[in-house]
C-alpha positions as CSV (number, residue, x, y, z in Angstrom):
1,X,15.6,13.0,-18.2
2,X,13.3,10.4,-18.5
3,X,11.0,8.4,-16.8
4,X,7.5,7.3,-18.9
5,X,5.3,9.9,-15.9
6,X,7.2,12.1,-13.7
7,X,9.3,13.5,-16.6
8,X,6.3,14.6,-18.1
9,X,4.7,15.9,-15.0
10,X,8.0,17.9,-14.3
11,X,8.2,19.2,-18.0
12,X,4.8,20.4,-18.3
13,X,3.9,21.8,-15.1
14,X,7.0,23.9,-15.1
15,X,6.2,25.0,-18.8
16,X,2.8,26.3,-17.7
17,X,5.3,28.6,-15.3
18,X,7.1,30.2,-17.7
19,X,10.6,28.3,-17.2
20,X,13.1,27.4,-19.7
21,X,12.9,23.4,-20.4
22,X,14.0,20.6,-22.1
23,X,13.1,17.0,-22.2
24,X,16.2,14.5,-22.9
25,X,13.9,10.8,-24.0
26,X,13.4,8.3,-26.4
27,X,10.5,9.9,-28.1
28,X,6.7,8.8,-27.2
29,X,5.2,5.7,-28.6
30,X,1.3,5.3,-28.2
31,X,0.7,1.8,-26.5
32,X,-2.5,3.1,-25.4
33,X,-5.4,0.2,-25.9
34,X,-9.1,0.5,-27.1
35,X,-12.6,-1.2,-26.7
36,X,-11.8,-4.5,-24.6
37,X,-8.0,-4.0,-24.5
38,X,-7.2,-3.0,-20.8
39,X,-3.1,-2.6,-20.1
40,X,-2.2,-4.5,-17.3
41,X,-0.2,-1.7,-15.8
42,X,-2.8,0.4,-13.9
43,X,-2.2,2.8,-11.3
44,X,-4.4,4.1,-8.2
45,X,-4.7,8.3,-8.7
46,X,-5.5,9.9,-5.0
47,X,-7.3,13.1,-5.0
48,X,-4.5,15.3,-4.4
49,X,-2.9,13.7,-7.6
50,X,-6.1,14.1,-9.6
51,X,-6.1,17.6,-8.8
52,X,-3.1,18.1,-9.6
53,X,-3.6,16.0,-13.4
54,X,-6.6,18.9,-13.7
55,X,-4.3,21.9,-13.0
56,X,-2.2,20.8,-15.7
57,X,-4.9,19.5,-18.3
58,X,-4.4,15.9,-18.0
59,X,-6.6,14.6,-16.6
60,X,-9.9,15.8,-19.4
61,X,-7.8,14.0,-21.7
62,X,-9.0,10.6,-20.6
63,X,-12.4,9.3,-21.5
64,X,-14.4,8.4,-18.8
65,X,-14.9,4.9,-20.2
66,X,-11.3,4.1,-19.2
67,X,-11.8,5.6,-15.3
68,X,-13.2,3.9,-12.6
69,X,-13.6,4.8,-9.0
70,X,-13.1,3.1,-6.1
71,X,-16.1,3.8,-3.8
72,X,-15.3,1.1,-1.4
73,X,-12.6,-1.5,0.2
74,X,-12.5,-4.9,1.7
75,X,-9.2,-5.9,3.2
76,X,-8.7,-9.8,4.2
77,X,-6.5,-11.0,6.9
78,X,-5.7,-14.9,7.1
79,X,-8.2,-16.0,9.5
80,X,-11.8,-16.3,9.1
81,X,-13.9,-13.4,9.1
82,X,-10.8,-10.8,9.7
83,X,-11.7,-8.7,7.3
84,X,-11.7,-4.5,7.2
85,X,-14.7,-2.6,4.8
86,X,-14.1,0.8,4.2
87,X,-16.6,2.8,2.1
88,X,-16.5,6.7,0.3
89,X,-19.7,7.4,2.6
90,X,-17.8,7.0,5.9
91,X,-15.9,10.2,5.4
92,X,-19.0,12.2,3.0
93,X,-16.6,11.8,0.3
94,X,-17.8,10.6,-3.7
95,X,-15.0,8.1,-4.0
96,X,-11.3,7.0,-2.4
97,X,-9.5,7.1,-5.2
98,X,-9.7,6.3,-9.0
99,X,-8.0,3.5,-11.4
100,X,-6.2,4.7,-14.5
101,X,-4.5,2.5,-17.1
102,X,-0.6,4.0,-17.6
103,X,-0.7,4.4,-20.9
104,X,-3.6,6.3,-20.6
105,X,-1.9,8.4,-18.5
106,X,1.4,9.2,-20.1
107,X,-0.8,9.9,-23.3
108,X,-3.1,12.3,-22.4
109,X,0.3,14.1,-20.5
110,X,2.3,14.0,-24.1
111,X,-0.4,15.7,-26.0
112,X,-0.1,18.2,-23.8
113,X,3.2,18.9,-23.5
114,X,3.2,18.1,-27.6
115,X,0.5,21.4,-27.5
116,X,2.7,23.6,-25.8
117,X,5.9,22.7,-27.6
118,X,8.5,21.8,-24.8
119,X,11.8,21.4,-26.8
120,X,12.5,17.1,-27.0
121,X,15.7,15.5,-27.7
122,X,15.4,12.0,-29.2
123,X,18.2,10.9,-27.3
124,X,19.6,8.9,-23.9
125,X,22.0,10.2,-21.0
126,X,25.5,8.2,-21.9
127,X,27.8,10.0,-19.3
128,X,27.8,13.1,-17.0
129,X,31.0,15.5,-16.1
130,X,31.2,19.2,-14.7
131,X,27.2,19.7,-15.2
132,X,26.9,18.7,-18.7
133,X,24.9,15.9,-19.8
134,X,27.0,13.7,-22.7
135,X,23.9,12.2,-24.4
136,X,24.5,8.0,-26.6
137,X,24.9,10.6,-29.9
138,X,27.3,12.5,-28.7
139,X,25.1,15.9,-28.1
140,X,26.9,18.0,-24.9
141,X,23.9,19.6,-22.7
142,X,24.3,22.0,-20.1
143,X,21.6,23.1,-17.8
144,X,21.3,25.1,-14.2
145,X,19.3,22.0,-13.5
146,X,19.4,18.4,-14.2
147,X,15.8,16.6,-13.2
148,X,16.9,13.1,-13.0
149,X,13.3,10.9,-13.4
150,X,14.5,8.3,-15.3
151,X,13.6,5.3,-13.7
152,X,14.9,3.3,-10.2
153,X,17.9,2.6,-12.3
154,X,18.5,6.3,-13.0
155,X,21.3,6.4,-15.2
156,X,22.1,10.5,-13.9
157,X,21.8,8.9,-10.2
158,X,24.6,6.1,-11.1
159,X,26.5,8.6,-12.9
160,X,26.8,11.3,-10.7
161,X,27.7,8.6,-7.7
162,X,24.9,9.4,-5.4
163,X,24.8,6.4,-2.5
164,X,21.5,4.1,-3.0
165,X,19.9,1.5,-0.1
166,X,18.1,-1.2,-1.6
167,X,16.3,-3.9,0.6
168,X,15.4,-6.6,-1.1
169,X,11.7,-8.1,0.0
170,X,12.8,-11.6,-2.0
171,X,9.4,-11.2,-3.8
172,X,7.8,-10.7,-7.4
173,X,4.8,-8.5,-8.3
174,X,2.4,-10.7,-10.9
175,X,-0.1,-8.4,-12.9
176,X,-2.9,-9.2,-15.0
177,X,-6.2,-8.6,-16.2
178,X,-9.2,-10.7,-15.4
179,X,-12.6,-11.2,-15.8
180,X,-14.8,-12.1,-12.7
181,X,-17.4,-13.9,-12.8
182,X,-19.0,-11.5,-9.7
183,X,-19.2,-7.9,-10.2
184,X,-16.9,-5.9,-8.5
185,X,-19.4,-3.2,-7.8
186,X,-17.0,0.0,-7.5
187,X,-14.8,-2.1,-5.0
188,X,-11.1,-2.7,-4.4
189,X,-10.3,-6.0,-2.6
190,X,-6.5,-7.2,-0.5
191,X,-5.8,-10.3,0.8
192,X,-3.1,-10.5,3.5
193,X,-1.6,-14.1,4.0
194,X,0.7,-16.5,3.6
195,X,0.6,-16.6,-0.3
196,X,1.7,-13.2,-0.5
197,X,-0.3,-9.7,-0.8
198,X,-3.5,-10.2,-3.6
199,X,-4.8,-6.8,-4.6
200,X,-7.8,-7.0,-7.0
201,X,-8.9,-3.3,-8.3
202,X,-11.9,-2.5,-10.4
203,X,-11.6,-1.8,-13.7
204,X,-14.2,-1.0,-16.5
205,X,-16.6,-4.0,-17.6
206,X,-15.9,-5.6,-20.6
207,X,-18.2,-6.5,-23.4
208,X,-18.6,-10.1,-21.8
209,X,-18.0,-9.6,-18.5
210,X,-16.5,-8.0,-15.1
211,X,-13.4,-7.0,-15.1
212,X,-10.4,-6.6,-12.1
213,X,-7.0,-5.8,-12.1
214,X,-4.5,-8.6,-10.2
215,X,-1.8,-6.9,-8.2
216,X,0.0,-10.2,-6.5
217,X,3.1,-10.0,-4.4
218,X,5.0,-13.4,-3.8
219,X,8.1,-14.7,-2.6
220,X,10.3,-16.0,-5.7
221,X,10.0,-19.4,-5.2
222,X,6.5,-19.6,-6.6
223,X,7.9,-17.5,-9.0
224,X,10.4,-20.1,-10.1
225,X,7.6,-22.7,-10.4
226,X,5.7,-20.5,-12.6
227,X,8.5,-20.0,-14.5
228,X,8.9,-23.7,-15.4
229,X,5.2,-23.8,-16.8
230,X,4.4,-22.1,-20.6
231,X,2.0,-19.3,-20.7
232,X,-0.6,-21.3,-20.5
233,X,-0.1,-23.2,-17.6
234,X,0.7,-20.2,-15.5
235,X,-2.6,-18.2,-16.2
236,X,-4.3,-22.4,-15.3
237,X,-2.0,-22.0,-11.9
238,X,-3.0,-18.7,-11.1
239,X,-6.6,-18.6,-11.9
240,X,-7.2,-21.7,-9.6
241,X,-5.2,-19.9,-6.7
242,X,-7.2,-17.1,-7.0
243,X,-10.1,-19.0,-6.3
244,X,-8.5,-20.4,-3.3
245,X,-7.1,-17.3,-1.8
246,X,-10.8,-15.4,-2.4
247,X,-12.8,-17.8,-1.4
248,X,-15.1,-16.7,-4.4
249,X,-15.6,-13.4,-3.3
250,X,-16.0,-12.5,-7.1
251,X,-16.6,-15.9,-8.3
252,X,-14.7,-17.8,-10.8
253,X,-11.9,-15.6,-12.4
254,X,-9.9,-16.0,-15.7
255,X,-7.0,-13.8,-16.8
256,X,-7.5,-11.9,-20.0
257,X,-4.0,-10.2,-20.1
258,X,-2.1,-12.0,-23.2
259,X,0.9,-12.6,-21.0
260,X,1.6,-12.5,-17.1
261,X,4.0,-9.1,-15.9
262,X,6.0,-9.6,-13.2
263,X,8.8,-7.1,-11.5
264,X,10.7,-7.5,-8.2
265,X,9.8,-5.5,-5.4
266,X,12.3,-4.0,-3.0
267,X,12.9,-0.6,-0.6
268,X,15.0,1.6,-2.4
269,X,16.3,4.5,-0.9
270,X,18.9,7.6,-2.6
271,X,19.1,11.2,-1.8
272,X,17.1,13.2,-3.6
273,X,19.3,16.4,-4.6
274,X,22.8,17.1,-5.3
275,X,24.6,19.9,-7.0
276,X,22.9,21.2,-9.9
277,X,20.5,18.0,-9.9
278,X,17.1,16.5,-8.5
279,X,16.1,13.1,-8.7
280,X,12.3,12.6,-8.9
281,X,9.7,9.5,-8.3
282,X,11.4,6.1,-8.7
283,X,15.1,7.5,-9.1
284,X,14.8,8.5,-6.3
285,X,12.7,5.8,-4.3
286,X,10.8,2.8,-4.6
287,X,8.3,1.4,-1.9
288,X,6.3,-1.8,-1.6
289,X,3.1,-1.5,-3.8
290,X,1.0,-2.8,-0.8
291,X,-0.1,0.4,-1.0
292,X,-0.6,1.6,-4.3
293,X,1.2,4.6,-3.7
294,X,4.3,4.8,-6.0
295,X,2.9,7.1,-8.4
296,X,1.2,9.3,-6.0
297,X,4.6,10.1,-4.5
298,X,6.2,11.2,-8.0
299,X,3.5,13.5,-8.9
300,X,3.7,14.8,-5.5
301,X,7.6,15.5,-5.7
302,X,6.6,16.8,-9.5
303,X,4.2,19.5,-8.0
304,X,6.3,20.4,-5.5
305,X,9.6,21.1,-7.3
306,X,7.5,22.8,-9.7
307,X,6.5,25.0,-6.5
308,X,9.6,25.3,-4.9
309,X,11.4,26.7,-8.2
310,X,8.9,28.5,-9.1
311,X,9.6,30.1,-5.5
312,X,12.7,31.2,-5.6
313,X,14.9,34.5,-5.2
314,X,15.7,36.3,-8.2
315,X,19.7,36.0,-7.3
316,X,19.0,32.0,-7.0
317,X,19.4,29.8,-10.0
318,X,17.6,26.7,-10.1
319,X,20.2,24.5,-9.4
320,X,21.2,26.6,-6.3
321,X,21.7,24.1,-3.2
322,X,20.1,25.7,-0.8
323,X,17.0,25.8,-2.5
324,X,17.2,22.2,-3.6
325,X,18.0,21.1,-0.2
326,X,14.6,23.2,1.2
327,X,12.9,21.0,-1.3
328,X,14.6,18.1,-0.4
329,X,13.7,18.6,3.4
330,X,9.9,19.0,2.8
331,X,9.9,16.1,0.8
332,X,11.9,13.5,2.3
333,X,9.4,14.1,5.7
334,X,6.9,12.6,3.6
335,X,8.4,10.0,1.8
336,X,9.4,8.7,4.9
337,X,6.3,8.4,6.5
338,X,5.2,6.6,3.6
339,X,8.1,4.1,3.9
340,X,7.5,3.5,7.4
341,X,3.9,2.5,6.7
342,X,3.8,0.3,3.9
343,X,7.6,-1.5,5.3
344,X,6.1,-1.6,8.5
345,X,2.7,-3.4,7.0
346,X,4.9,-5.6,4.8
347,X,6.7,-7.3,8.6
348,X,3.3,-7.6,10.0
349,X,1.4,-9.2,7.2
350,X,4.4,-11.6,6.0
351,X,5.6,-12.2,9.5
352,X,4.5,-16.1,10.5
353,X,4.7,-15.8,14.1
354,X,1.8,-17.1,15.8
355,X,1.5,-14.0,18.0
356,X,1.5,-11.3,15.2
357,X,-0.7,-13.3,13.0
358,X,-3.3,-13.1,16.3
359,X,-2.7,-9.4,16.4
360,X,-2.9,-8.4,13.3
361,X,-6.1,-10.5,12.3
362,X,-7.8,-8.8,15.8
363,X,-6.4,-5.7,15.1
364,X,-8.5,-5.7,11.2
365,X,-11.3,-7.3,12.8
366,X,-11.4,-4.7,15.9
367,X,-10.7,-1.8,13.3
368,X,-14.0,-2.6,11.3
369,X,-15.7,-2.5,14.5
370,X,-14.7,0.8,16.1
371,X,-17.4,3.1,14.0
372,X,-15.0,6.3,14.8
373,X,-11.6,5.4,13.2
374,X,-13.2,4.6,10.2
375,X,-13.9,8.1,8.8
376,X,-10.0,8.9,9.7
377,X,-9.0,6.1,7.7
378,X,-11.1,7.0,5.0
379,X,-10.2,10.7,4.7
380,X,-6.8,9.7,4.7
381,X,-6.3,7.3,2.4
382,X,-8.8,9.4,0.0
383,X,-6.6,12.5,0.4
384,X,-2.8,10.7,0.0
């Protein structure tokens, strides 16, 4: 099944294994960029992901002009001079994470599974009975397993009737590209506040100038103003409130994206096996991005299936229960944790409560004062 990353992460670590495979996807289409094109969609890699992108050959696919790593943080609360820095050195470690462009991603990972030859179906899932897959043409699949990663609106999840939570946060994620006029200098920046959650991540330098990525959360209402304005008018609105909401930390900023992205965030939760199928990365959960962390999860359920079915009994097949339930187990421990953080971050740093906007501005303020927690803080967000 398909789902632009984890399908390929699934396919080709499980090829390097030995195992029988088959991709079912709309075939790959390079949208990769060049020179001073920058895609807007960008994604924070965690060491445990990049190692796993090396095991597999990704990640010496990419040319180092398109990776930058993040050496250093600065997160903002809403009052003045609550503010966290966190920096590599703390914890002896080279950098926190790195920040990859998608497409780059996904097209390093199709040359490679192109190299090895992984069997690929030009085709779409159109319905599901008794473990066959009935794909738009008409082509009847059967398989010991079904790897449903085809997005958070799975078409195997809907099919096969598998119960989904969603909670909506009543908020849109805004991405673009934009040159600063300070440098970032290796660093990523948040804002918490009242207009929402700004992220600002570095990306390469252009040929005229510094260059961030915008990762801003909002409630829908500002939305529906922007909506009412042209292109134009929106990039105008946004650049000025960037200013505002920075205080000029990197100086004046101007979007460089041709158009604005935006995508509604919400908590979605499904389980993550059933019968003769497993549901990987977004079809099977979707957090806030407060925390960058949505494609560090998929490749980590990616790896670990690999693992786990990799592991099994000779008298198992892969679709066997008990082993997908094991694999379910180990897994949903740690996307829970996960969901607990960044939900739990989301009520503290939207909440307008006098009381928890004194706490939580004390609480960043104390934090980048206590010398000892910082190295913690640092290993672990380096290592996740």
């Amino acid at each position: 099944m398909w789902c632009r990353y984890s399908w390929s992460f699934y396919c080709f670590s499980i090829s390097q294994k030995k195992q029988n495979v088959m991709i079912i996807a709309p075939h790959y289409r390079d949208i990769s960029t060049h020179n001073d094109e920058y895609g807007s969609r960008i994604y924070a890699i965690s060491e445990s992901s990049k190692k796993f992108l090396e095991k597999i050959g990704c990640w010496s696919n990419m040319p180092n002009s398109r990776l930058t790593s993040v050496t250093g943080m600065e997160i903002y609360g809403d009052a003045y001079r609550s503010v966290l820095e966190l920096s590599a050195w703390q914890s002896s470690v080279s950098q926190l994470s790195w920040i990859v462009e998608a497409a780059e991603i996904e097209r390093s990972l199709v040359k490679e599974i192109l190299n090895i030859d992984v069997p690929w179906i030009d085709d779409r899932c159109f319905d599901y009975k008794d473990n066959i897959i009935i794909t738009e043409r008409g082509e009847r699949i059967s398989a010991e397993l079904f790897v449903g990663a085809d997005g958070y609106n799975s078409t195997l999840r809907n099919l096969s009737g598998i119960a989904r939570s969603i909670k909506d946060y009543n908020e849109t994620g805004i991405i673009a590209n934009i040159c600063s006029h300070g440098a970032h200098r290796g660093k990523a920046f948040q804002w918490f506040g009242e207009h929402g959650v700004l992220a600002l991540l570095p990306l390469p330098d252009l040929s005229f100038g510094n260059q961030v990525s915008m990762v801003w959360s909002v409630n829908r209402d500002i939305i529906n103003f922007l909506d009412s304005m042209n292109n134009d008018k929106q990039k105008l609105y946004i650049e000025d409130r960037l200013v505002d909401i920075t205080d000029r930390r990197l100086g004046c900023m101007k979007i460089v994206s041709k158009r604005i992205s935006k995508f509604n965030l919400t908590l979605e939760k499904s389980n993550l096996v059933a019968p003769g199928m497993v549901f990987i990365g977004d079809a099977a959960h979707r957090l806030h991005p407060l925390a960058g962390q949505g494609l560090n999860i998929g490749l980590g359920d990616s790896e670990f299936l690999c693992d786990t079915l990799t592991s099994k009994s000779q008298n198992q097949n892969f679709g066997d229960i008990e082993l997908l339930n094991n694999y379910s187990k180990v897994r949903e421990r740690h996307i829970s944790r996960m969901r607990i953080v960044t939900d739990g971050l989301h009520k503290i740093f939207s909440s307008k409560l006098l009381p928890v906007k004194i706490a939580r501005n004390c609480g960043l303020s104390l934090i980048n004062k206590a010398f000892f927690l910082k190295p913690i803080i640092v290993d672990y967000a380096s290592k996740n």
